[in-house]
N, C-alpha and C positions, 0 to 999 in steps of 0.2 A: 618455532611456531608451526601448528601443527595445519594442514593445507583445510581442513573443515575452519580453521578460527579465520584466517585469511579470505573465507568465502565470506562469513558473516560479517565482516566490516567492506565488505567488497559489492558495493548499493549495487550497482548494475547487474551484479552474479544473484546476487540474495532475491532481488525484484524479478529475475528472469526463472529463478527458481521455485518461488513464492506461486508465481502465470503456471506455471505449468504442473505444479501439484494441485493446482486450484482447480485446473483441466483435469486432471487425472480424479481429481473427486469429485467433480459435475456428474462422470462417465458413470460412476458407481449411484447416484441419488436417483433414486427411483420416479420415473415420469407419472406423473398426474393431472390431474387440471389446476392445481394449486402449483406444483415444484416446474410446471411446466413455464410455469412467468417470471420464478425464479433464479433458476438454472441459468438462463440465458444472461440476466441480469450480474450475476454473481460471475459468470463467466469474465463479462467486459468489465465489471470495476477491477476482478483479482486480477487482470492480465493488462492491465492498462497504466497500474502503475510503474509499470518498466519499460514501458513503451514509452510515456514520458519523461519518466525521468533519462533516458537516452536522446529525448528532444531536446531536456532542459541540459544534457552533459555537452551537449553541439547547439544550445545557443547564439545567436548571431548579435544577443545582447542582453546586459544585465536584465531589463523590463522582462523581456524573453523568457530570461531563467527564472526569475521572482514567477511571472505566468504558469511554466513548466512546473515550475517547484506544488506551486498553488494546485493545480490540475491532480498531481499524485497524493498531494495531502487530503483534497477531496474524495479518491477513489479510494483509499485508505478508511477513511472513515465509514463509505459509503459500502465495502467489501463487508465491514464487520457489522452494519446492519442486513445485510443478506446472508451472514454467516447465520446471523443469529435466528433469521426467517426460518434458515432450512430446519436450524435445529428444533426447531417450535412445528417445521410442515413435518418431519422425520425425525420420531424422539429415538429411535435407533443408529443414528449418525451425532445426536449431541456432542459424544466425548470427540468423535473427531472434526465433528466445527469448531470446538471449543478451541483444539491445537490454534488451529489455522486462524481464527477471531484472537489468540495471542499475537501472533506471528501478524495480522495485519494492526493491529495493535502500536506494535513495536513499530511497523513500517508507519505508521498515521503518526508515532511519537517524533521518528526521525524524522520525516516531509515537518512537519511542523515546526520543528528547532531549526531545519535549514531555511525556512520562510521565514519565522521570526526575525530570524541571523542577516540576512540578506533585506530585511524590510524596515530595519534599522538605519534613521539619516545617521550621518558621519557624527552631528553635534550630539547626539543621544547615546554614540557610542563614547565619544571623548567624557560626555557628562560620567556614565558610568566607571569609566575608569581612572577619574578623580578621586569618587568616594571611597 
C-alpha cells in the first residue's frame, strides 16, 4: 500500500492536511470588502476540523467524543458553504473551491457516519443486527 492511500484513511493526517491547503488557498483569494468576511471564516471552519477531531481522538469520554465528533461534522458542513461563497465572491477560483468543497464533502460524509455510529443506543444496534 502505497504511503498517499495510507494518508487518506489516516483522519488526523487528512484533517491536518485539508487546514493547511485551506490556509494555503485563503493566502491566494483576493482581499475585498466582500472575501474580506469570508477568508477569515472559511479559514476557521477548514482548520478546525482537525483540531477537533484530535480533541475528540484524547477524549476523556464517550459524551466527549460524540461532542468532538459533532463539532467537526458541523465545520465540515459549514467549510463547504464558505467554499462555495468564495466561489460565487471569485468566479476565477471556482474550479479550485470546487476541489476542496469535495474534499470537505467527503470529510462532512465521514464526521457524520462516525456520529451516527457512536449516537446509536446498544438496543438499536442489537435490533439492527437481527434483521
Amino acid at each position: 500500500m502505497s504511503n498517499e492511500k495510507n494518508t487518506k484513511y489516516d483522519l488526523e493526517e487528512r484533517t491536518a492536511k485539508f487546514g493547511e491547503d485551506i490556509i494555503n488557498f485563503a493566502k491566494i483569494i483576493p482581499v475585498n470588502p466582500v472575501t474580506q468576511r469570508i477568508i477569515p471564516q472559511l479559514v476557521a471552519s477548514g482548520t478546525s476540523m482537525g483540531s477537533n477531531y484530535c480533541e475528540a481522538d484524547d477524549a476523556e469520554s464517550g459524551k466527549d467524543f460524540k461532542h468532538k465528533i459533532g463539532i467537526c461534522k458541523k465545520e465540515g458542513r459549514e467549510t463547504k458553504y464558505w467554499l462555495r461563497m468564495i466561489a460565487a465572491a471569485v468566479p476565477a477560483l471556482r474550479e479550485e473551491a470546487r476541489v476542496f468543497w469535495q474534499e470537505a464533502k467527503e470529510l462532512h460524509l465521514i464526521f457524520n457516519a462516525i456520529y451516527r455510529k457512536v449516537n446509536k443506543k446498544p438496543l438499536e444496534i442489537k435490533k439492527l443486527s437481527i434483521d
